[in-house]
Structures are given as C-alpha cells and as structure tokens.
C-alpha positions in Angstrom: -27.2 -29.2 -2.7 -25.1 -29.1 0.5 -21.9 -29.7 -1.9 -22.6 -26.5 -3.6 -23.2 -24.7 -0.2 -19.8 -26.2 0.8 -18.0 -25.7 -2.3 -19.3 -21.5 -1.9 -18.3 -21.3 1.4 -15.3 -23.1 1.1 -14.8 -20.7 -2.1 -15.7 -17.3 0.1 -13.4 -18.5 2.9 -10.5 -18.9 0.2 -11.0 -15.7 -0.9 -11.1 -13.9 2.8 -7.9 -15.7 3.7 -6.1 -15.0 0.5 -7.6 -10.9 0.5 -6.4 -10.5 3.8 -2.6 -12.2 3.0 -2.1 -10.1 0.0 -3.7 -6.9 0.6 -1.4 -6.5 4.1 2.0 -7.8 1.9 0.8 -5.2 -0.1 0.2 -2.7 2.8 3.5 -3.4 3.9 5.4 -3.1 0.4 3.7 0.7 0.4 5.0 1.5 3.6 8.4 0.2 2.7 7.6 2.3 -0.6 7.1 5.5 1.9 10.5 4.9 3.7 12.0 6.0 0.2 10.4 9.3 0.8 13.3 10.2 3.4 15.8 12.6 2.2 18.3 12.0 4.6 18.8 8.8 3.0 17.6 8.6 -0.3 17.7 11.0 -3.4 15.2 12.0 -5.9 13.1 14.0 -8.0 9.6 15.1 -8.7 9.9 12.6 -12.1 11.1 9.5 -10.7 8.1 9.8 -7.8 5.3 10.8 -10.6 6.2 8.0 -12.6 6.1 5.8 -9.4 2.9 6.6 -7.9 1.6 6.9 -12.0 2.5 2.7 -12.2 0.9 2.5 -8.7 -2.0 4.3 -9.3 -2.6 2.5 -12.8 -2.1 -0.8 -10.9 -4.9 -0.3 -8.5 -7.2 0.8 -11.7 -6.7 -2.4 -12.9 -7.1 -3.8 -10.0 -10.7 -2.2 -9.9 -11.5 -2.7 -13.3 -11.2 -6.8 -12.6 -13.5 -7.2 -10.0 -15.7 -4.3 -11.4 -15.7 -6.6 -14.8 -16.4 -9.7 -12.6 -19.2 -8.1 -10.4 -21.2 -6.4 -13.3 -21.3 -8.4 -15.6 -25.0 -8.5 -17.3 -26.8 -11.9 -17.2 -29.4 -12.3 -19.7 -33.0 -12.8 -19.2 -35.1 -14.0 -22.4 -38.2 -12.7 -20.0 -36.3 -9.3 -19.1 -35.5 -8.6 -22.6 -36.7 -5.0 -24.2 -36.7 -6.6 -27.3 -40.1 -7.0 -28.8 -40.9 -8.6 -32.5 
C-alpha cells in the first residue's frame, strides 16, 4: 500500500513541477507574443491578429477539453445503475 501512496505522490509532484515549467514558458511565449502588438516596430492588421488570438484561443479549448475529458469521466457502478429489469 505505501508503494501506491508513493507512486501518487511521486505522480502529483510530477505533475506540479512539470505545470509550473510549462505554464510560465508558456506565460512568457504570450508576453513575447504581446511585444508584437508595438507599432513602432511591427506592422499589422486586424486579420493577421484575429486569426492569431483565433489559433490561441482554440489551443487553450483544447487544452480544457483534455483535462475536462480526464476529470469527468463517468465510472460505472453495477449498484448505482438506473437500470432496472
């Protein structure tokens, strides 16, 4: 039993450390993202932004959609079951 307890916490601890890693690089790629945003240096229009902040936007969807697959997905229950014969 304590194997399992270390493999979960060994597992959760993973998962911190790697969260926090990517989700700053990926802090830091949007702020370097927002630096395009200066027209003194850059040029651009209202289409090339939309479709930038569209593939951004549909990236963190799916983003949500995998852990929201992973966190609610149904178990079964034989004794929970609405199905009566």
């Amino acid at each position: 039993m304590t194997a399992t307890i270390t493999t979960i916490n060994e597992k959760h601890e993973a998962f911190q450390r790697l969260a926090d890693s990517r989700t700053n690089r990926v802090l830091k790629q949007l702020k370097l993202i927002s630096n395009l945003s200066n027209r003194s240096t850059y040029d651009y229009n209202e289409h090339e932004v939309a479709a930038m902040l569209e593939a951004i936007e549909m990236g963190v969807i799916a983003l949500r959609a995998s852990f929201a697959r992973k966190l609610n997905t149904p178990m079964f229950s034989v004794a929970n079951s609405k199905v009566r014969v």
